[in-house]
SEMI-417060 format. One record per residue (C-alpha): z, x, y; residue in three letters. Coordinates in steps of 0.1 Angstrom, whole numbers, plus 5000, padded with zeros to 4 digits. Layout:
! SEMI-417060
ZXYALA/...
This chain:
! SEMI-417060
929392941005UNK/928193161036UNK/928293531037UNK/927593601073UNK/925993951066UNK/922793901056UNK/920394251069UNK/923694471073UNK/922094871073UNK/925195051058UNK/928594811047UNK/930795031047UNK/930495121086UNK/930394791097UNK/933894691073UNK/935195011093UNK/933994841126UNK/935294491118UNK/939094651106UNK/939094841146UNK/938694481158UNK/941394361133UNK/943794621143UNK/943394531184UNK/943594181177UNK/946694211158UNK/948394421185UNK/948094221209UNK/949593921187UNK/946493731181UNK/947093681143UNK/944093441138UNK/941593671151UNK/942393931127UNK/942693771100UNK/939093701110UNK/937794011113UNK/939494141080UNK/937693821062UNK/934593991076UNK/935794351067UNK/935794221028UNK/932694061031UNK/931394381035UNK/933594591022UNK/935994470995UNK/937194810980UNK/937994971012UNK/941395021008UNK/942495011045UNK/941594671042UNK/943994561020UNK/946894771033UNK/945894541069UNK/945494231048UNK/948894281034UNK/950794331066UNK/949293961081UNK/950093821047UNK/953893901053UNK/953993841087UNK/956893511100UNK/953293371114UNK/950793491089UNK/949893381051UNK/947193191032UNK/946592931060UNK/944893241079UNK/941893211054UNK/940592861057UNK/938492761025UNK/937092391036UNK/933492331027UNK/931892531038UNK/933692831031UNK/933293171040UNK/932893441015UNK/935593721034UNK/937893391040UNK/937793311003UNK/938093670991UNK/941093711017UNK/943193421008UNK/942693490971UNK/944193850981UNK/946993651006UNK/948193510975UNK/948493810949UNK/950394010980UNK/952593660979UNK/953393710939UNK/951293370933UNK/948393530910UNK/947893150896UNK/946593100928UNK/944593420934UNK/942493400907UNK/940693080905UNK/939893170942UNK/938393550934UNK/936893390904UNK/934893120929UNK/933693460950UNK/932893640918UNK/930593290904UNK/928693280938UNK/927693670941UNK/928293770911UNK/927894130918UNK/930394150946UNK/933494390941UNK/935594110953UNK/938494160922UNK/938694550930UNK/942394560938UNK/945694720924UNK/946894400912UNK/944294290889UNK/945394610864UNK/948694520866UNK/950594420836UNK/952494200853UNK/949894000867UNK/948693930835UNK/952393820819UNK/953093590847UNK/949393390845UNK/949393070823UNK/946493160789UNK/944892800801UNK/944492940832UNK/943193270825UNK/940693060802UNK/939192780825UNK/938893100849UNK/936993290822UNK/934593000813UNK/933992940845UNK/933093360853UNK/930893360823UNK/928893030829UNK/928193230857UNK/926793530846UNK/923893640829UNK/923593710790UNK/923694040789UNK/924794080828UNK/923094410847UNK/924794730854UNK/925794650889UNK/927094310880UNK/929094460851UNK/930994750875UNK/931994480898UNK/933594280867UNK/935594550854UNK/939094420867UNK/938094090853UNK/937594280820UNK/941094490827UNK/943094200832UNK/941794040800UNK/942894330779UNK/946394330795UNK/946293930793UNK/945593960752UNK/947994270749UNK/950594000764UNK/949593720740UNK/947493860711UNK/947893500690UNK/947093290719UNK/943793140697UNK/941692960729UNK/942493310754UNK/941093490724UNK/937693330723UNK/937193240758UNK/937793620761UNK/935093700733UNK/932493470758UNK/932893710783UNK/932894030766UNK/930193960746UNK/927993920784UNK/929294250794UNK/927794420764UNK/930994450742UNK/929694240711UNK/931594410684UNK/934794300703UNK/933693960711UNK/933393910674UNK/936694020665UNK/938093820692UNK/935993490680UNK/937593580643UNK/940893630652UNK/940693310670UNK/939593120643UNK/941793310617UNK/944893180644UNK/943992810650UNK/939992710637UNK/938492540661UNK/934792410673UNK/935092680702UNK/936292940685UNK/933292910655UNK/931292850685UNK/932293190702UNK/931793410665UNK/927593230664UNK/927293390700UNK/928593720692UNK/926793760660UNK/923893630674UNK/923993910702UNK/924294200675UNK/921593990655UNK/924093990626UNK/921693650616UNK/923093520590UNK/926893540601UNK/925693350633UNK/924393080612UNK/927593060591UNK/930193040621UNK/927692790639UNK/927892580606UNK/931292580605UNK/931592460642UNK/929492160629UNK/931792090606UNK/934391960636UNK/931291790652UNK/928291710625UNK/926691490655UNK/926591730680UNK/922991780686UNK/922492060710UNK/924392240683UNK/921392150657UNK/919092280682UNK/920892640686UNK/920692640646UNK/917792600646UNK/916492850672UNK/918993100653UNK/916893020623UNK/913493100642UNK/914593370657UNK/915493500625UNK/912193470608UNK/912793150597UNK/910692910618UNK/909892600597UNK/913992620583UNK/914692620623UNK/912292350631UNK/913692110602UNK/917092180621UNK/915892040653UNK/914391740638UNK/916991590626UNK/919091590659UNK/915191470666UNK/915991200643UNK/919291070659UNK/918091120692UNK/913691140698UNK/914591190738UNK/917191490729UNK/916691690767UNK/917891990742UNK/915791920710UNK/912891750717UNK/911192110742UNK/912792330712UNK/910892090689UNK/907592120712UNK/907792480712UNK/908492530679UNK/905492310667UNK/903292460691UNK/904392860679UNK/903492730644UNK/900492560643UNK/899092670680UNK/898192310687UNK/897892240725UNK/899291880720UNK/902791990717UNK/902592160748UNK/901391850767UNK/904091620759UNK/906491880767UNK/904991870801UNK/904791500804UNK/908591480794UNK/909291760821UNK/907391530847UNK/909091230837UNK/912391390838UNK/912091700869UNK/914391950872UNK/915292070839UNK/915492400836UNK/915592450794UNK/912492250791UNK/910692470820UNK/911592780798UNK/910392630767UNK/907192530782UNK/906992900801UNK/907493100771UNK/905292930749UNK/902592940776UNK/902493320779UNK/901393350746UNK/897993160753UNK/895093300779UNK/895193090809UNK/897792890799UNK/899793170816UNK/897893490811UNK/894493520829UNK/892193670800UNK/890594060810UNK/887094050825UNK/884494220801UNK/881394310815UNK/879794670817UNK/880894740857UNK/884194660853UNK/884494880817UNK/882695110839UNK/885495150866UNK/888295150842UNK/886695490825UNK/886595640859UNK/889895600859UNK/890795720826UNK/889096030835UNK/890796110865UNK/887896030890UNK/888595830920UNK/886295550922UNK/886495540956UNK/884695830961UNK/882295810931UNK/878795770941UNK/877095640907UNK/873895490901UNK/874495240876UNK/871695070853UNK/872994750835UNK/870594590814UNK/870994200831UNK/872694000862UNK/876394040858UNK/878793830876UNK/878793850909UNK/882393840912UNK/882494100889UNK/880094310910UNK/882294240940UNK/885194400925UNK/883194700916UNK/882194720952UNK/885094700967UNK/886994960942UNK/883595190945UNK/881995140973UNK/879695420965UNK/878595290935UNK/874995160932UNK/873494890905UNK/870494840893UNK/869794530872UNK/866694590844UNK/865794290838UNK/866693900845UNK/867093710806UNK/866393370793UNK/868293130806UNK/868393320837UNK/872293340850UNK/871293350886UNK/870492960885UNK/873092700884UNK/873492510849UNK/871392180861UNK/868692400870UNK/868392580839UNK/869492260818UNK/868191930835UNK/870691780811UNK/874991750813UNK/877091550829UNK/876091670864UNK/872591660879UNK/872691920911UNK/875092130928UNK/875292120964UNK/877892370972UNK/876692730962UNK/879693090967UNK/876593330965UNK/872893320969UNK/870593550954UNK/867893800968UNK/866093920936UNK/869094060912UNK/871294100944UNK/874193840949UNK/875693770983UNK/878193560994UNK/876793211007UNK/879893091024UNK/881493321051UNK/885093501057UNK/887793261056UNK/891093221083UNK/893293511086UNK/895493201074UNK/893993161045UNK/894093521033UNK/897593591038UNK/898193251019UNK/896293360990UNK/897693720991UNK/901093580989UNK/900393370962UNK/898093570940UNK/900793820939UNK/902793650913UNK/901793480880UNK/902493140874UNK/904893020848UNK/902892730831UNK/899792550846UNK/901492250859UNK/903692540880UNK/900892660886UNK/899392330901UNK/902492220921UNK/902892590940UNK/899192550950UNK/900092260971UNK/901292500994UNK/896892580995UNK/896592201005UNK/896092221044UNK/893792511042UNK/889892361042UNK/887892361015UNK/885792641036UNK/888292851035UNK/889192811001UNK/885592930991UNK/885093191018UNK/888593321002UNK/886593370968UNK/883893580979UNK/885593741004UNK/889093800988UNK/891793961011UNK/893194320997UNK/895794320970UNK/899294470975UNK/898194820958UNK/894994890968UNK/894295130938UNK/890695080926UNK/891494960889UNK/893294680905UNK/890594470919UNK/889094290892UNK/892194160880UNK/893394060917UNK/890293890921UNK/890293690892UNK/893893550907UNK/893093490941UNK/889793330928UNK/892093090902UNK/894793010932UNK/891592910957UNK/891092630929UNK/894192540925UNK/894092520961UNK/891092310963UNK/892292110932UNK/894891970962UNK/892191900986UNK/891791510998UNK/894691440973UNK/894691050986UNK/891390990967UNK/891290900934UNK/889891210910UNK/886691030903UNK/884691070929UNK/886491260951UNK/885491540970UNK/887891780951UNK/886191730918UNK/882791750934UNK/883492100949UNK/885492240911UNK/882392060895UNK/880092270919UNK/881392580912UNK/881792540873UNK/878092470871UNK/876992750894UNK/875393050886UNK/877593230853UNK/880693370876UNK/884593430876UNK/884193170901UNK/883392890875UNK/886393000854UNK/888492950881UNK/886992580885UNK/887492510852UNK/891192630853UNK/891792400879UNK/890092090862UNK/892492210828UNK/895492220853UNK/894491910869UNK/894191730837UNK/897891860824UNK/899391690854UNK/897491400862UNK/896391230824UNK/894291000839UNK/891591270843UNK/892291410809UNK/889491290796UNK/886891350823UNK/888091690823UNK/887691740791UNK/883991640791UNK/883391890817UNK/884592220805UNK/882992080770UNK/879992080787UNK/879992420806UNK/881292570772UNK/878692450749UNK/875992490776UNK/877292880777UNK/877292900736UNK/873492780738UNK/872693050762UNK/874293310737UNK/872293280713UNK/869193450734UNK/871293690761UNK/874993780768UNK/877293550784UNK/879793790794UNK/882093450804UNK/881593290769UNK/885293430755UNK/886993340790UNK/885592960782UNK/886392960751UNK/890093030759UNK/889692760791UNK/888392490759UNK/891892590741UNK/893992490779UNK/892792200781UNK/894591830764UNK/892491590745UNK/889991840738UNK/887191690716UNK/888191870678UNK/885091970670UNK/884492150705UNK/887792250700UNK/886592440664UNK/884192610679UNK/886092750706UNK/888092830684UNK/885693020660UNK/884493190692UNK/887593390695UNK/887793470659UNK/887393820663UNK/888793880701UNK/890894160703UNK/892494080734UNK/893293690727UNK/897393690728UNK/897693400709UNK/899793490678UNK/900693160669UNK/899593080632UNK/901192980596UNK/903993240597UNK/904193280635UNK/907493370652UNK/908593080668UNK/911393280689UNK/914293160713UNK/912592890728UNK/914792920755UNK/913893280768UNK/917193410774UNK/920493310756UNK/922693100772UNK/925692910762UNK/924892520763UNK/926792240768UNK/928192140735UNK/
């Protein structure tokens, strides 16, 4: 449906403006034309009430009426708005609502119902309860669960004209839950139950049970939710999606493994369920924290695109995991050192410390601290064993890689500069835009950075040691921001030469160069890209694997002699990645035993939530 107004400065002048046109069109006879502009003037404006007195006066006119407001595909908003209006001035509110109700579904926080008629108590005696209730379903599987403020003013006549409608037929049993559905959205819960009861108390019914779970689910009234919801089963014991919201009740109540057993047995009739087999993979994963579950959820998303209660599922539960959605806070001394400055009200920009840290610190990390501080100076004492300046082959002579060709910084003593130069003005505004935003899940993650895939690879590594400036420029910002461009330039270059196979190709080459570079955020981001690589493409599961095993247990040798300020940041990237080797896995794992800033809460009596992020009605 077009709206037409898209930009407009102040609506209310230009509804004034289009109702002048209306006016001289209609004096001089041209009935057509004004009914045009008045369309428009509702678009803009729907409560101005001049609007409707002119709407009025073409729809009585010999030559006026509904056929003024044409609705074929597409439509026009004003022209829908208008002939819904047409028809209440005509006495045919039948007609008149399903039209306002079509507005109200496609901007849903339009004042499009504001008119006298819609508080009338006539309107609402005269309107059949079936269609007040397919109008009703059809405004709340609209609308979001609670709606917003601004949504929820413009559906106050809706909300008007269902009182009146139930004051006219207070036993009508399907009118009184379909009313509960949409009361309950617009944050009137204690009614919507009553209305769901005294539906089922007129006629039970599967809707009307249905209607009392929702309501007592909003007010968190748990275990009436789970009594109403059993006793819709009882008029449909195969009705799986219905499992799948007991059991989500169930988990959201504290009651995780009770709400899991309710999802597998719809699992049981039905292993493919598109309902209960993500609740089941989120479920498993918020209770035992085992990556696996996660995975197949993704392959089951890739197989079948486009479903949007499996993306939530696989969104929620990877926000709870570093890197998974999270990127995990940097730790080293500069860093902790530019955060106090700001705790204690000093600008970094202006500071002009000497700092002394006691070995090489990312470079990356020393970047940030430049570029939030530029008056800060650092002085390295001394240079441990293995040194962190030299790439892993070099230190090693052992791994699954034997040199690495590309290098982001080269060293003068303890000083790191960048070894690849400034990238495209392209290239920066591409990574600003998307480094702005977090990703929902890695293989999101992987499929927006295709929008990375015809930058080259030069400019995807001048991007990371030479990252643009981040929407707020305040100094505490810049470690984080350049953690994220540095992850989106490898997902970027993780879509680089896509034709060629993953073995050998020139992608892998240039991630593999960078994880086994000199200790840097850089090789975090190289390894996030393998992990995301490796979720979407499972041929390379199992190369990847071997190579952020490798970088991880290379890093845990070097911590038993020095600090590997990167060792808790691999650790996490070990626990991203599918068909990780167990015992690897374990000592990741034991790694993070005592990190305070892991998010991952998942465990023997974790919460295994809503897996579905907001509630929703589903298809039952």
């Amino acid at each position: 449906m077009a709206e037409g107004h898209e930009g407009t400065a102040d609506p209310r002048l230009e509804a004034e403006g289009e109702l002048s046109m209306a006016r001289l069109a209609l004096e001089g006879g041209d009935l057509r034309h004004a009914a045009g502009h008045v369309a428009r003037a509702l678009a803009f404006d729907p409560r101005l009430p001049e609007v409707h007195e002119l709407l009025a006066r073409l729809a009585v006119h010999p030559d006026g009426g509904p056929g003024l407001y044409p609705v074929d595909q597409p439509a026009y908003l004003g022209d829908v708005v208008a002939r819904a209006h047409t028809f209440a001035v005509l006495d045919h509110p039948d007609q008149a609502l399903p039209l306002l109700v079509t507005a109200q579904c496609h901007r849903p926080d339009g004042a499009w119902a504001d008119a006298a008629w819609m508080y009338e108590r006539r309107t609402a005696e005269r309107l059949e309860p079936e269609l007040v209730r397919n109008s009703l379903l059809r405004l709340a599987g609209a609308l979001g669960d609670p709606v917003g403020e601004q949504v929820l003013s413009a559906l106050r006549p809706y909300l008007a004209l269902v009182d009146l409608c139930l004051e006219a037929r207070p036993e009508e049993p399907q009118l009184l839950w379909a009313a509960s559905m949409l009361l309950r959205r617009c944050g009137r819960a204690g009614d919507a139950v009553a209305l769901a009861l005294r539906s089922e108390a007129v006629e039970p019914s599967f809707h009307a049970a249905m209607a009392a779970g929702y309501a007592f689910r909003a007010e968190k009234r748990w275990k009436e939710a789970e009594r109403a919801w059993l006793r819709a089963l009882e008029f449909d014991p195969g009705n799986l999606a219905l499992h799948t919201d007991i059991g989500e009740l169930l988990a959201t109540a504290g009651r995780p493994r009770d709400g899991l057993a309710w999802v597998e047995r719809a699992l049981e009739q039905d292993p493919q369920d598109p309902t209960a087999f993500p609740t089941a993979c989120g479920m498993r994963f918020s209770l035992d924290g085992r990556l696996e579950h996660l995975v197949a959820l993704a392959d089951h998303l890739r197989e079948r695109p486009g479903g949007d209660h499996p993306d939530r599922v696989l969104t929620q539960s990877s926000q709870s995991r570093h890197w998974l959605g999270p990127i995990p806070p940097p730790t080293e001394a500069v860093v902790d050192v530019l955060h106090r400055l700001q705790e204690q009200g000093v600008d970094p920009e202006g500071s002009r410390l000497a700092l002394t840290v006691s070995a090489p610190e990312p470079p990356s990390a020393l970047l940030a601290l430049r570029l939030a501080a530029p008056g800060c100076t650092v002085e390295v004492g001394a240079v441990p064993v293995p040194d962190p300046r030299l790439t892993v082959p070099e230190v090693a002579g052992r791994g699954p890689v034997r040199a690495v060709e590309r290098r982001l910084w080269r060293y003068r003593g303890t000083t790191a500069e960048p070894a690849v130069g400034p990238p495209s003005d392209q290239a920066q505004e591409a990574l600003r835009t998307l480094a702005s935003y977090p990703w929902r899940h890695l293989p999101a993650a992987y499929d927006d950075a295709v929008r990375l895939s015809a930058l080259p690879l030069e400019d995807l590594l001048g991007v990371m040691a030479h990252p643009p400036a981040p929407p707020n420029v305040a100094a505490g910002v810049w470690p984080a921001w350049i953690r994220r461009v540095q992850a989106w330039a490898c997902l970027g270059i993780a879509h680089h030469r896509a034709d060629q196979p993953w073995e050998g190709s020139e992608r892998r080459s240039a991630l593999i160069d960078l994880a086994f570079g000199p200790e840097d955020w850089a090789a975090e981001a190289a390894l996030l890209s393998m992990a995301a690589t490796a979720w979407v493409r499972p041929e390379a599961r199992k190369d990847v694997a071997g190579l952020v095993a490798w970088r991880f247990l290379l890093a845990m040798e070097a911590a038993r002699t020095r600090a590997v300020t990167v060792l808790a940041s691999f650790a996490h990237l070990v626990r991203a990645v599918p068909d990780m080797d167990p015992e690897v896995l374990r000592l990741a794992e034991e790694a993070l035993r005592d990190d305070p800033d892991d998010p991952d809460v998942t465990g023997e009596d974790g919460d295994a939530g809503d897996t579905r992020g907001t509630a929703q009605e589903r298809e039952h």
